[in-house]
C-alpha positions in Angstrom: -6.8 0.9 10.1 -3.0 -0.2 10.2 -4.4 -3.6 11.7 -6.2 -4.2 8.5 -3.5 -2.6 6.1 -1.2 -5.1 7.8 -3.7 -8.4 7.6 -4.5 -7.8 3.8 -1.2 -6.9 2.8 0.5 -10.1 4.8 -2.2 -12.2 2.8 -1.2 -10.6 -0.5 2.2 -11.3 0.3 2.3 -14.3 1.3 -0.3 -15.3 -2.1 1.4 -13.3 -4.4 5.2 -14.7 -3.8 3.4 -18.1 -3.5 2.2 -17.9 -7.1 5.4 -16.5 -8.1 7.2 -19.8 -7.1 5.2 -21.4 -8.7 5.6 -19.8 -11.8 9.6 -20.1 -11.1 9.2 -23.5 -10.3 7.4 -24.5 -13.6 4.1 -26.1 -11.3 1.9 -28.2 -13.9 -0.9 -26.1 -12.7 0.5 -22.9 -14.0 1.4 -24.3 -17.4 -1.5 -25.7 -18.2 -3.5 -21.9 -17.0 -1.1 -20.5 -19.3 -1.2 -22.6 -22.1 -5.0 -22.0 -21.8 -5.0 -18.6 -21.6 -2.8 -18.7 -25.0 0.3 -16.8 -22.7 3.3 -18.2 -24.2 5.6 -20.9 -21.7 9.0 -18.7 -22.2 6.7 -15.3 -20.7 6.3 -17.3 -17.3 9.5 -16.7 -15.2 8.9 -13.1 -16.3 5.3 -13.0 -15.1 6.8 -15.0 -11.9 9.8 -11.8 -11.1 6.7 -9.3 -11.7 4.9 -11.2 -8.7 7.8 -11.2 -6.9 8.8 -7.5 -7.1 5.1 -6.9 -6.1 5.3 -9.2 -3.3 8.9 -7.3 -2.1 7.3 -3.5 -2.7 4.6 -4.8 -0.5 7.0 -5.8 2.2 9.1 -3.0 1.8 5.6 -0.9 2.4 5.0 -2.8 5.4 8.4 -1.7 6.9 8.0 1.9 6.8 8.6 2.9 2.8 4.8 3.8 2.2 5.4 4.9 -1.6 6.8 1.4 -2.0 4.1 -0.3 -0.5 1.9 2.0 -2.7 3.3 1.7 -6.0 3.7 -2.5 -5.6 -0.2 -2.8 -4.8 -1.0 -0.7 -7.7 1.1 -2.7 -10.1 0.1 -5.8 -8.5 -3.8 -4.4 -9.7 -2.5 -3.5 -12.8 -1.0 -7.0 -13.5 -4.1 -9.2 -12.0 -6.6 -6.8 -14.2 -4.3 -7.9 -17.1 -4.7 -11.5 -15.9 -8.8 -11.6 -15.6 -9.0 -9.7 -18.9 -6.2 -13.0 -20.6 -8.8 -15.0 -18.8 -12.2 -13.6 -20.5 -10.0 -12.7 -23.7 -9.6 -16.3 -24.0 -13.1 -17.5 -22.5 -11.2 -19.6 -20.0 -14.0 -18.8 -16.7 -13.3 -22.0 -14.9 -10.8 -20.7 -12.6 -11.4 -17.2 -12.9 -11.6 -17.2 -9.1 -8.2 -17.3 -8.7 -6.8 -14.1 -10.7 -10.6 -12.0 -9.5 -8.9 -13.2 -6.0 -5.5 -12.0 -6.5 -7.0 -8.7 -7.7 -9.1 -8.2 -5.1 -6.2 -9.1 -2.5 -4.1 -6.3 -4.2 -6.9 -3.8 -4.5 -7.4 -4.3 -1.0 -4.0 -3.5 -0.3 -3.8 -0.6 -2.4 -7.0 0.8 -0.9 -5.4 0.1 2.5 -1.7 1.7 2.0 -3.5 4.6 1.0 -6.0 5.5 3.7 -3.0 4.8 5.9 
């Protein structure tokens, strides 16, 4: 089990502080997701620090502070089931892959830390 916990939660790491600098970064691909989505341009660096506190809780869970790891995963769902619900709220299915991935990266996670 602690093999798997430490796969998924390297591969949400890794995805989630990508995104994030991205976000920070201002990536065309971003702006125009969130310009779809109707989520206003100035909310971006702040949705980018919330993936990047995610990504450190997970990391800090990985290195022995469990609750850490815990907590980060479960904000990490809270914040992609907020993204696929901008997506359908807005009728923007396209690239709903990519949030339904993040979410099922984090849930993963989340399941994982805690059957650790």
């Amino acid at each position: 089990m602690l093999i798997a916990y430490t796969v998924v939660t390297v591969l949400t790491i890794v995805a989630t502080a990508g995104i994030a600098v991205a976000d920070f970064a201002g990536a065309g691909f971003v702006l125009a997701n969130a310009a779809a989505v109707r989520v206003p341009r100035s909310s971006i660096p702040l949705l980018g620090a919330a993936k990047a506190a995610g990504a450190a809780g997970l990391a800090l869970g990985l290195l022995g502070a469990r609750a850490f790891g815990v907590a980060a995963a479960a904000g990490l769902v809270l914040f992609f089931t907020g993204a696929v619900v901008a997506h359908v709220r807005a009728r923007v299915f396209h690239n709903m892959a990519f949030p339904g991935a993040y979410l099922a990266l984090a849930g993963a996670s989340l399941a994982l830390g805690l059957a650790r």
